[in-house]
Backbone as CSV, one residue per row, in Angstrom:
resi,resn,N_x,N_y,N_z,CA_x,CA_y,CA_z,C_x,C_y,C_z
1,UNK,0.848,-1.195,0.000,0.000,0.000,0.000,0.884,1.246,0.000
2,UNK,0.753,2.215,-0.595,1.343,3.391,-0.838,1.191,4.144,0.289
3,UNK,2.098,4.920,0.564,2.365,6.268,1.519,0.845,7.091,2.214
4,UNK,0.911,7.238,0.574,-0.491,8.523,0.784,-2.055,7.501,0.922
5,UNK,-2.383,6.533,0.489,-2.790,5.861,1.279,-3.112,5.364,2.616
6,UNK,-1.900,5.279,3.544,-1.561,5.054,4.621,-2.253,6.009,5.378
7,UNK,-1.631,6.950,4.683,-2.376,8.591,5.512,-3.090,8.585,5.514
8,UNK,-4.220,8.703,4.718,-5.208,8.753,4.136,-6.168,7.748,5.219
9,UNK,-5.997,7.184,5.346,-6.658,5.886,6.421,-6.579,6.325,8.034
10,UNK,-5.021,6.400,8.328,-5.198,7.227,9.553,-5.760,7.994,9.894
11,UNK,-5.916,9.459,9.059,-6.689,10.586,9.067,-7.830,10.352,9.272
12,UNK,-8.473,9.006,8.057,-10.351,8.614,8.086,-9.972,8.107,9.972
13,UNK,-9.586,7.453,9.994,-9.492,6.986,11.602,-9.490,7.401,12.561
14,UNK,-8.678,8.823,12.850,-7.981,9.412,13.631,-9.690,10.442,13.930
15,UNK,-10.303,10.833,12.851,-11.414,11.498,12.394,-12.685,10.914,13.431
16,UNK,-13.076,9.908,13.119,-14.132,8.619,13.335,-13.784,8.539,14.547
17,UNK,-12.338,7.823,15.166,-12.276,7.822,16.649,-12.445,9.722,17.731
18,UNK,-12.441,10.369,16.610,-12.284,11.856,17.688,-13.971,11.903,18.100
19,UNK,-15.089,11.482,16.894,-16.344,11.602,16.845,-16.999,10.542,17.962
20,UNK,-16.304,9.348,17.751,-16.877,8.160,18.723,-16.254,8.954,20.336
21,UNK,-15.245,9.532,20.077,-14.483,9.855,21.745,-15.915,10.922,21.967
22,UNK,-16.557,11.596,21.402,-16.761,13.197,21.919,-18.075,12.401,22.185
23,UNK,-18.875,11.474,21.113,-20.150,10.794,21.529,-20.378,10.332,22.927
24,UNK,-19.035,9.826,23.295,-19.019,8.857,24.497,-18.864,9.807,25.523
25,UNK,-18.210,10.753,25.322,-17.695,11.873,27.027,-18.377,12.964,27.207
26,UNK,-18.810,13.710,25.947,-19.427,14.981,26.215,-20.601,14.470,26.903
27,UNK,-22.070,13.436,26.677,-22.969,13.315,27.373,-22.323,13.002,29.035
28,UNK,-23.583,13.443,29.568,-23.340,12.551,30.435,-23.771,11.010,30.727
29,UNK,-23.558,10.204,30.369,-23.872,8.897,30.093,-24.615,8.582,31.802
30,UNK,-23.186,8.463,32.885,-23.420,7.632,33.718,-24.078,8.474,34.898
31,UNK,-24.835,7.793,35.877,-25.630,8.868,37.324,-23.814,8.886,38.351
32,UNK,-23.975,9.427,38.918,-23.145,10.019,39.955,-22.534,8.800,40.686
33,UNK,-21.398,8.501,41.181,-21.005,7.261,41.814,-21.035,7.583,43.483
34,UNK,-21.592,6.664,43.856,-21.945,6.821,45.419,-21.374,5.610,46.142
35,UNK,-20.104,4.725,45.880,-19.969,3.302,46.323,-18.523,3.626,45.870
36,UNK,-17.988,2.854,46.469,-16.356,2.706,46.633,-16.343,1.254,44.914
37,UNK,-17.234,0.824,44.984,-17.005,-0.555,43.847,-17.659,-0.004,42.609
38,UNK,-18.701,1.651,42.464,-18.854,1.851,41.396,-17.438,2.603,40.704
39,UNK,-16.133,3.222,41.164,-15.573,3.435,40.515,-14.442,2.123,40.145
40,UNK,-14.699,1.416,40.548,-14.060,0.231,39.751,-14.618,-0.338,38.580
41,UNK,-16.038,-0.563,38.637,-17.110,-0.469,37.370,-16.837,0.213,36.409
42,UNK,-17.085,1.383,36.483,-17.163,2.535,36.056,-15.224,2.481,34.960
43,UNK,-14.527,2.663,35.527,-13.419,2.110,35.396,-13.233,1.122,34.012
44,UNK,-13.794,-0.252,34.527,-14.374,-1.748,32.801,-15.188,-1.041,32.157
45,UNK,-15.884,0.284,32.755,-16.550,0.424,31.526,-16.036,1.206,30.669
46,UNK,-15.058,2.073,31.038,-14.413,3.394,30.208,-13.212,2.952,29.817
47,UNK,-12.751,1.463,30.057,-11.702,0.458,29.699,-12.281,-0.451,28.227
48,UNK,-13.520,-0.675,28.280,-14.199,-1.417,27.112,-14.853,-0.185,26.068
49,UNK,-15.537,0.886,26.803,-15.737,2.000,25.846,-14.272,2.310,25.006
50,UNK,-13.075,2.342,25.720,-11.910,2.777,24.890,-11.321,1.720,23.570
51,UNK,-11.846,0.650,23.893,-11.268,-0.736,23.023,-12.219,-0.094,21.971
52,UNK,-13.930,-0.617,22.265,-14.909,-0.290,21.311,-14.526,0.705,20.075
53,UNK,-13.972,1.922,21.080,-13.281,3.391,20.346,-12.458,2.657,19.346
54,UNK,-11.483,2.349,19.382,-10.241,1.916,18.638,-11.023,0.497,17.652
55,UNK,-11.774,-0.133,18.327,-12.009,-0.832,16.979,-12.643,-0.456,15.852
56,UNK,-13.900,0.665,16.296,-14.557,1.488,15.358,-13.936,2.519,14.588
57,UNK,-12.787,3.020,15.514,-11.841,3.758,14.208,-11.219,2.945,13.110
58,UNK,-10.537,2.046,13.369,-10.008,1.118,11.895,-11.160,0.908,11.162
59,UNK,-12.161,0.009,11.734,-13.136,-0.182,10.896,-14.002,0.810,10.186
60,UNK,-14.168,1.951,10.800,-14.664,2.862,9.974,-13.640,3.244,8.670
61,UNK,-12.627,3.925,8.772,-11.667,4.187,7.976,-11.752,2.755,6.830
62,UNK,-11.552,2.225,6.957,-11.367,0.884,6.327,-12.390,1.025,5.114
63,UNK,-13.760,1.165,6.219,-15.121,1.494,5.047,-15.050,2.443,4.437
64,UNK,-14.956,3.566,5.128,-14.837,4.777,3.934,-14.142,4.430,3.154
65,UNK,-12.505,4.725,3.544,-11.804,4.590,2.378,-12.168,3.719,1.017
66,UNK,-12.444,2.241,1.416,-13.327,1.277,0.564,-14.484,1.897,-0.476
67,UNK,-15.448,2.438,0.186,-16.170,2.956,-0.399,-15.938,4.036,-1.444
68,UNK,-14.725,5.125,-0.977,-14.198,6.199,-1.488,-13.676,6.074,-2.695
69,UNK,-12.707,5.096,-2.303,-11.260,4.515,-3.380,-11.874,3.306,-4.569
70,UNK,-12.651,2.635,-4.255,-13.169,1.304,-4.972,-14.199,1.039,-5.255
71,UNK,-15.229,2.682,-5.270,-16.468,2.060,-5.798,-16.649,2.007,-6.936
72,UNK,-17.557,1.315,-7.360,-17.472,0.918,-9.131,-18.406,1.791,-9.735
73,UNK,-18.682,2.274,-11.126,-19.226,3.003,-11.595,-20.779,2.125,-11.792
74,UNK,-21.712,2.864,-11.699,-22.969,2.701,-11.497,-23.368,1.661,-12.731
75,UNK,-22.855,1.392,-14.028,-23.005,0.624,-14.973,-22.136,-0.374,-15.337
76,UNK,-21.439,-0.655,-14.090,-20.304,-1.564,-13.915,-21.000,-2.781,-13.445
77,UNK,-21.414,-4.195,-13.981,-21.726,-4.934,-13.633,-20.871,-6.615,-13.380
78,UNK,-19.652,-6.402,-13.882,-18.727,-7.318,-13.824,-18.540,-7.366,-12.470
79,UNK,-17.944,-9.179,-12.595,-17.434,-9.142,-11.203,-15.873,-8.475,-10.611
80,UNK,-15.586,-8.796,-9.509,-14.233,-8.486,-8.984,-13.205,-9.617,-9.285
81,UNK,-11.910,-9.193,-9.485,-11.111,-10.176,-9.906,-10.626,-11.233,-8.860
82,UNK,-10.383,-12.353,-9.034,-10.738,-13.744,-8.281,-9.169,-13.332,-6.875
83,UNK,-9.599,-13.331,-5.950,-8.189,-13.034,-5.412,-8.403,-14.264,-4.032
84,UNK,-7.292,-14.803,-3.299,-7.076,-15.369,-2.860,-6.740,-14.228,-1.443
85,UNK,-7.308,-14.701,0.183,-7.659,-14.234,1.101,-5.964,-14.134,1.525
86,UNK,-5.973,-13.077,2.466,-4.558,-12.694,3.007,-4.295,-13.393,3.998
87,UNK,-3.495,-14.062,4.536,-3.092,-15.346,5.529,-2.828,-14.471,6.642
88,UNK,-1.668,-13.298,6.124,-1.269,-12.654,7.749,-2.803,-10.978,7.887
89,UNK,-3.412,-10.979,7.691,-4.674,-10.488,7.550,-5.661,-11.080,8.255
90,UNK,-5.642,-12.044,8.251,-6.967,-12.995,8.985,-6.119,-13.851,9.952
91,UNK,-4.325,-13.981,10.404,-3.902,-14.145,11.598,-4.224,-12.687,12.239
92,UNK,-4.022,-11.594,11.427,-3.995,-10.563,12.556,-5.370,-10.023,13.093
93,UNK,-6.487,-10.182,12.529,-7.910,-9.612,12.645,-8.475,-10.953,13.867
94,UNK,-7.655,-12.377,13.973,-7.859,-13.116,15.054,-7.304,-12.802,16.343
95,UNK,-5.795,-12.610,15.734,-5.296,-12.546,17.381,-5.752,-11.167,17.754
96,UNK,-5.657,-9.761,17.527,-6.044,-8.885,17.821,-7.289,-8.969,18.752
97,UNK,-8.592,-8.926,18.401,-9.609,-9.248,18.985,-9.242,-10.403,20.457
98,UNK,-8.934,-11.428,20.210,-8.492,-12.591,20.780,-7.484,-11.711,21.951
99,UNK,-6.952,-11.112,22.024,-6.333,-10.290,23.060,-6.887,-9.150,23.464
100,UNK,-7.649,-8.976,23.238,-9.009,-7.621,24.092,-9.881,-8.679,24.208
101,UNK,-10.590,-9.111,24.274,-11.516,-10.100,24.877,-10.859,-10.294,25.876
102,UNK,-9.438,-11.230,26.096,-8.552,-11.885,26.847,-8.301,-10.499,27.968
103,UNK,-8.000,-9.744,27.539,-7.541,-7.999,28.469,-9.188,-7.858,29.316
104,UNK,-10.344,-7.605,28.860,-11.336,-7.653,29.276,-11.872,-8.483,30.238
105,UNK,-11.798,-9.272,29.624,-11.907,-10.641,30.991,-11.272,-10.481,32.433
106,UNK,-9.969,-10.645,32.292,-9.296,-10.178,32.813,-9.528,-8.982,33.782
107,UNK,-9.615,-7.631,32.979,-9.854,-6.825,33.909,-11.291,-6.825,34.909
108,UNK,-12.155,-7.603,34.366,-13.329,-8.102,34.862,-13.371,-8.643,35.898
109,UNK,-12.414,-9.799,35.931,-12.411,-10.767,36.646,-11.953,-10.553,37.958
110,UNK,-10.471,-9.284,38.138,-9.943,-8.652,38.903,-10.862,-7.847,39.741
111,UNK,-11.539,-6.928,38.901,-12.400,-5.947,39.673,-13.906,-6.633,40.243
112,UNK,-14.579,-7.437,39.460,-15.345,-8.298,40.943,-14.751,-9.144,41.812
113,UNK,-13.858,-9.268,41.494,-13.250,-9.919,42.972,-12.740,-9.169,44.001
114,UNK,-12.462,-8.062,43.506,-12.421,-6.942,44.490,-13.924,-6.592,44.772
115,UNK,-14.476,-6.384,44.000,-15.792,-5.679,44.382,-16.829,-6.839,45.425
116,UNK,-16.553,-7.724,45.570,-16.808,-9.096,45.916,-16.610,-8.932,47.474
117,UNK,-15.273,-8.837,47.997,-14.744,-9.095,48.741,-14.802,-8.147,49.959
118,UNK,-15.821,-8.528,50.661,-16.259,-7.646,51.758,-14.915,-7.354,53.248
119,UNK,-15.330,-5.842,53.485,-14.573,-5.865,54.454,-14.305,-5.919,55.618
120,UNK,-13.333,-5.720,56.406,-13.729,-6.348,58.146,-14.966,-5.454,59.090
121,UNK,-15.886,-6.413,59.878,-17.002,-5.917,60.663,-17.913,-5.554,59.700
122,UNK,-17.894,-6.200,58.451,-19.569,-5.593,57.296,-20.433,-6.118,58.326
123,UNK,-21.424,-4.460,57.888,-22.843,-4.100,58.332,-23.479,-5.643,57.484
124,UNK,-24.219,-5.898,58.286,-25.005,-7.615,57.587,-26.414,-6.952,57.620
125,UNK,-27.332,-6.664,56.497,-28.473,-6.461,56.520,-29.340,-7.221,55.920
126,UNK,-30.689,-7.779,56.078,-31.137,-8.751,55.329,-32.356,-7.857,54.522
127,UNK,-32.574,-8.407,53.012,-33.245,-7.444,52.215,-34.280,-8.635,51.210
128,UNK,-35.792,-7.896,52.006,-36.638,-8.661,51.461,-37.263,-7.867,50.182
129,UNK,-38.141,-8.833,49.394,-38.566,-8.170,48.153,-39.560,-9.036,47.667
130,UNK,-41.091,-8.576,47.849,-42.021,-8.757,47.864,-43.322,-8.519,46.891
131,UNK,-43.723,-8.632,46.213,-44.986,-7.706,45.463,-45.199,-6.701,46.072
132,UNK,-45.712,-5.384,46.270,-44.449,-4.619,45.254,-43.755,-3.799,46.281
133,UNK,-42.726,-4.362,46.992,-42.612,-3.709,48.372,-41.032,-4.224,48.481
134,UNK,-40.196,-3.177,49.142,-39.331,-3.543,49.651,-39.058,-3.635,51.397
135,UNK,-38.088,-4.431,51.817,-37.933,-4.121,53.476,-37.090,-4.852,53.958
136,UNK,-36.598,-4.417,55.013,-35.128,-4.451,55.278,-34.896,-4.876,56.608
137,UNK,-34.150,-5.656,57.476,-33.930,-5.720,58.610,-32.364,-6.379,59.109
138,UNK,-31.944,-5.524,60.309,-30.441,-5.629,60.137,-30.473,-6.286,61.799
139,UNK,-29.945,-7.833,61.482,-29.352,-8.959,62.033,-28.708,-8.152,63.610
140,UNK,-27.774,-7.742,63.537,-26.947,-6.810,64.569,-27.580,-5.919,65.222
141,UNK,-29.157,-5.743,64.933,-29.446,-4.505,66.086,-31.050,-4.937,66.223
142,UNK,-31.295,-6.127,66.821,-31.989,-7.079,67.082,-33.089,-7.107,66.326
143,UNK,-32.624,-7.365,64.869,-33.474,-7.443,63.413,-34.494,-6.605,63.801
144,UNK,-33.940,-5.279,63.525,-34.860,-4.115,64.096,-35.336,-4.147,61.756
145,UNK,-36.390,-3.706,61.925,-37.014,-3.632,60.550,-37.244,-1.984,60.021
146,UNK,-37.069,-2.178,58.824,-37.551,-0.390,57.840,-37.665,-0.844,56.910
147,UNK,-38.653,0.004,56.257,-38.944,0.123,54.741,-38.089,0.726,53.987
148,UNK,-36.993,1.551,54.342,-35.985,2.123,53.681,-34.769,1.770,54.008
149,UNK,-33.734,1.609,53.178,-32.458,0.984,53.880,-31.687,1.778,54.090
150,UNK,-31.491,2.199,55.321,-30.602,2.941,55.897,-28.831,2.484,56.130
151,UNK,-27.709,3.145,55.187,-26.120,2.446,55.546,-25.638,3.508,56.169
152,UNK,-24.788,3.195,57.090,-23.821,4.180,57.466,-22.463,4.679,56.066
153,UNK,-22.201,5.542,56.026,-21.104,5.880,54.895,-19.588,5.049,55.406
154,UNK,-18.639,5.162,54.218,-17.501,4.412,54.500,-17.710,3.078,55.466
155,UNK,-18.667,2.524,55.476,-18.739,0.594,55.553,-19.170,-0.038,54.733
156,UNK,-17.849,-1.352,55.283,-18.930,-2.029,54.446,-19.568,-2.819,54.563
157,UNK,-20.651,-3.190,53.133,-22.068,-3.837,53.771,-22.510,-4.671,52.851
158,UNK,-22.604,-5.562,53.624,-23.371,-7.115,52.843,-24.763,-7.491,53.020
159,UNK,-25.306,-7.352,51.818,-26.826,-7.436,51.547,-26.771,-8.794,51.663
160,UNK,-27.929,-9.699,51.941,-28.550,-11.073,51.836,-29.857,-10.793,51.312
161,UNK,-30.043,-11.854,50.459,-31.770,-11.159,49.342,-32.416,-12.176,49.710
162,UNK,-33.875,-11.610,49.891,-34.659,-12.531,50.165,-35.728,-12.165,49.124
163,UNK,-36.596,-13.339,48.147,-37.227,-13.066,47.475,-38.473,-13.853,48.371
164,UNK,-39.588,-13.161,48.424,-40.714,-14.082,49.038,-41.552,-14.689,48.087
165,UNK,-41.888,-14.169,46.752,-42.677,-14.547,45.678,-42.218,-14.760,44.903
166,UNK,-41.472,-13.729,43.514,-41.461,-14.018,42.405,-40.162,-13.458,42.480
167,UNK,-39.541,-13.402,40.984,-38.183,-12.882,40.808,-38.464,-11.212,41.233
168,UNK,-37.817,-10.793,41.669,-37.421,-9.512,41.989,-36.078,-8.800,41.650
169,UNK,-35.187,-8.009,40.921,-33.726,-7.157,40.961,-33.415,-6.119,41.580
170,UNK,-32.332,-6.289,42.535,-31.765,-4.959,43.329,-31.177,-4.028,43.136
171,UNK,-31.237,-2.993,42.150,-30.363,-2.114,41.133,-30.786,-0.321,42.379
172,UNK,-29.586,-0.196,42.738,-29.548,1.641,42.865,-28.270,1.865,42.154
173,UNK,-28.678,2.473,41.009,-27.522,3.819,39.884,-26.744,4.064,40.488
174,UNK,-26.585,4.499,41.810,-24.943,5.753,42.142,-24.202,4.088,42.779
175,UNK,-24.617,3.270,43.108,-23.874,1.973,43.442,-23.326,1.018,42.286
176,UNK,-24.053,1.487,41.312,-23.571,0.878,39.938,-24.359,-1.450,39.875
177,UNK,-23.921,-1.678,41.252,-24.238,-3.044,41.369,-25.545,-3.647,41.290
178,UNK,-26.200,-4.638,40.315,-27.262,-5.020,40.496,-27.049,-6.461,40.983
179,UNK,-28.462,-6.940,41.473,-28.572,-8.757,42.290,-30.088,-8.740,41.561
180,UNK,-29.946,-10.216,41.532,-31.467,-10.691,40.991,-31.733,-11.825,42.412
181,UNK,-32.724,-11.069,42.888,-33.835,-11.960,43.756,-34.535,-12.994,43.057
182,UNK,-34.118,-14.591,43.810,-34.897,-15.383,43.028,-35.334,-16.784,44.663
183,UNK,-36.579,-16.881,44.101,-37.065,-17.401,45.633,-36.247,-18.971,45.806
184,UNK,-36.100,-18.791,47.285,-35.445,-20.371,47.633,-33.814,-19.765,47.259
185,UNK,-33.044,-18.730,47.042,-31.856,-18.544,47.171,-31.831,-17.254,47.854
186,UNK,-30.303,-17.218,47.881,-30.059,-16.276,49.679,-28.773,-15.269,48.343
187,UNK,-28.944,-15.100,47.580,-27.210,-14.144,47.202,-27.436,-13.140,48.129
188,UNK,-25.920,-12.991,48.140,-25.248,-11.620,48.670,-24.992,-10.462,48.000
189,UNK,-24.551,-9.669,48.171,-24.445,-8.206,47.301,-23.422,-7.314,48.562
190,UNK,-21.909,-6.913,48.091,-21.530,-6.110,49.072,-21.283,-5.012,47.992
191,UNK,-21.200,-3.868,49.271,-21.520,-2.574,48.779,-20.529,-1.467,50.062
192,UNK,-20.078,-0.933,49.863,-19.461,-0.023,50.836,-19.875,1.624,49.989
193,UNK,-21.112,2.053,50.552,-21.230,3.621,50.085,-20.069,4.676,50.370
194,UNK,-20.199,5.103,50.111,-18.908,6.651,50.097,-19.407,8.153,50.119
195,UNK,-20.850,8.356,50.044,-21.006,9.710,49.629,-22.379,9.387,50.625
196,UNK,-22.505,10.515,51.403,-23.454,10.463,52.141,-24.593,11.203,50.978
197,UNK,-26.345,10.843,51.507,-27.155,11.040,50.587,-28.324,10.231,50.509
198,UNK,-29.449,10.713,49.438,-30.679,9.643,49.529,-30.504,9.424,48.101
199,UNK,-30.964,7.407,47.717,-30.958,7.113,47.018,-32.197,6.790,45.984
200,UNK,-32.401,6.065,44.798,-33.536,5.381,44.802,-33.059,4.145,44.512
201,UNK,-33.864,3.542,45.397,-33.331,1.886,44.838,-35.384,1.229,44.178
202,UNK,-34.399,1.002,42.991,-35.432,0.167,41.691,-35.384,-1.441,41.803
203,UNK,-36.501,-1.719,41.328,-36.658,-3.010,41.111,-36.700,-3.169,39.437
204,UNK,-35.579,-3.662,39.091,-35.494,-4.102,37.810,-35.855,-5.041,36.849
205,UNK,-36.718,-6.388,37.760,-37.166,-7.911,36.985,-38.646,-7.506,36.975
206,UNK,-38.996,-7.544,36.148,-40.409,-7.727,35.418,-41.581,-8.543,36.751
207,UNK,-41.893,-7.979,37.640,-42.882,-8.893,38.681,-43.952,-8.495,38.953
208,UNK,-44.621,-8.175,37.783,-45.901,-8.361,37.921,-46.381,-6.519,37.557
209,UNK,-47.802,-6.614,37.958,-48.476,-4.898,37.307,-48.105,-4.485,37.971
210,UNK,-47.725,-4.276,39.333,-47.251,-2.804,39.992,-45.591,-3.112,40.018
211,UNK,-45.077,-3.543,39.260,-43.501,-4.087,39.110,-43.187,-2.044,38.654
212,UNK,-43.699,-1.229,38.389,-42.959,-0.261,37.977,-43.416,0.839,39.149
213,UNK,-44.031,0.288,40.499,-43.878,1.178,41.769,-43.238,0.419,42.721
214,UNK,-42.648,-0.258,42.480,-41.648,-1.136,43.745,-40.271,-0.656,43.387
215,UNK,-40.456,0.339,44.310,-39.453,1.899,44.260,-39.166,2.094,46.141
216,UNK,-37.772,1.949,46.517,-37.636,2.302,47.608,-36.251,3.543,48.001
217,UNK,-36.168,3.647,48.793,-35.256,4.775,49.169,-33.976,3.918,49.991
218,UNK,-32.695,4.552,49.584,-31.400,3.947,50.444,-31.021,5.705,50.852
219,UNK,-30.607,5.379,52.296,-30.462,6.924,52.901,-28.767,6.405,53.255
220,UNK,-27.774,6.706,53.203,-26.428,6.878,53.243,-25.705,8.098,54.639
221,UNK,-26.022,7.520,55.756,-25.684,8.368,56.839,-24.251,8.709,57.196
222,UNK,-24.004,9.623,58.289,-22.907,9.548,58.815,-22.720,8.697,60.140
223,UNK,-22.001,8.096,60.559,-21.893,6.711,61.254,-22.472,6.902,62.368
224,UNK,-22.501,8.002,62.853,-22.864,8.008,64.680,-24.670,8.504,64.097
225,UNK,-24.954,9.099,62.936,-26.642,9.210,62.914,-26.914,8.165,62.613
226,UNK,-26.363,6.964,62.153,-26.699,5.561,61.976,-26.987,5.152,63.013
227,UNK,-25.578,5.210,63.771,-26.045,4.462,65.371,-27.106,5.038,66.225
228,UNK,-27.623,5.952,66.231,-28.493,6.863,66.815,-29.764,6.151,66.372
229,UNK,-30.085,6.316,64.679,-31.584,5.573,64.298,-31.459,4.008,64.365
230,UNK,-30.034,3.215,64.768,-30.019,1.977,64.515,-30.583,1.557,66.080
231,UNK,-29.879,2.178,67.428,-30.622,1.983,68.284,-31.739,2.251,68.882
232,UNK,-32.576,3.032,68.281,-34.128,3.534,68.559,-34.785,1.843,68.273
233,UNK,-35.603,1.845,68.974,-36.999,1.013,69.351,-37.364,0.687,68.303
234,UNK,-38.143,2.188,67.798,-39.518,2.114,67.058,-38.504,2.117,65.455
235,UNK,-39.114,1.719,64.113,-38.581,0.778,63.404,-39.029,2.271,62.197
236,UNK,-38.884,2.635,61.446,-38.799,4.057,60.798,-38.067,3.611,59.459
């Protein structure tokens, strides 16, 4: 391939990836991170958005140029001349891919296992999910009960799901982490918040007609107003 060619491709590339970069950053795509494990998320995702970037620049360039350089004239009905496929072309369009998948994984695999891995004295709260209701009760402060889940900030905290009926999902945005409630299993979900604040926590699995008001609140305290509403009586 010639010089000016070469260029010519980079430029279409260099072009295409500036458009895919500005698509991806100028919005604001993601809600606000409120969890010590959404910026690790957050993180695979602006790690796989950047691959995505770079594969859509070659491939775009590739097309244009194609299109630009080799289209045939509108009364051109012959075929293309018989050519035999490029060997180091289709090694390199394998391994390439084949090593971002492999990088991905990878970085995947690292960051839930961190995100996984709860830390010393986690808050243990148990989290039921019901038609169309959520509710909460925390083991350690004599399974005192609320309709809203109250964490202290900077701990961390291990959810246990309880589904009583049907499938139910545990998704709040600034935590980034979702769990699927499914009856007769117990998963866990740890979470260490970081930003004091009120949340909404959604139910994401399809359960039934009021499945789109089984809407609850996560309130994110500072540790001693935790302990304050954690030892009160009456259940709030």
């Amino acid at each position: 391939m010639r010089r000016g060619s070469i260029v010519q491709l980079i430029v279409i590339g260099v072009l295409a990836g500036a458009v895919a970069s500005a698509v991806a950053l100028i919005p604001d795509w993601l809600p606000s991170s409120a969890s010590r494990e959404a910026g690790r998320i957050d993180f695979v995702f602006w790690f796989v958005t950047g691959i995505c970037i770079f594969v859509f620049s070659i491939v775009a360039a590739v097309t244009v140029y194609a299109v630009w350089k080799f289209r045939v004239k509108p009364d051109d009905d012959s075929d293309g001349p018989p050519i035999h496929g490029h060997t180091g072309l289709e090694i390199l369009w394998t391994a390439v891919p084949t090593l971002l998948v492999t990088a991905i994984a990878i970085v995947s695999a690292i960051v839930l296992a961190k995100d996984d891995a709860a830390g010393a004295n986690p808050l243990r709260v148990n989290v039921y999910a019901q038609q169309f209701f959520w509710s909460f009760d925390y083991p350690s402060y004599g399974n005192k009960s609320s309709a809203v889940l109250r964490l202290p900030v900077d701990r961390s905290v291990v959810l246990t799901m309880h589904a009583k009926d049907v499938l139910h999902s545990f998704w709040v945005p600034e935590f980034r982490q979702k769990q699927d409630l499914v009856p007769g299993l117990q998963p866990t979900l740890h979470i260490t918040p970081n930003k004091v604040g009120t949340y909404s926590l959604i139910c994401t699995e399809l359960c039934g007609l009021g499945h789109a008001l089984m809407r609850s609140r996560v309130v994110v305290m500072e540790p001693q107003a935790f302990e304050t509403w954690a030892q009160k009586k009456a259940s709030s």
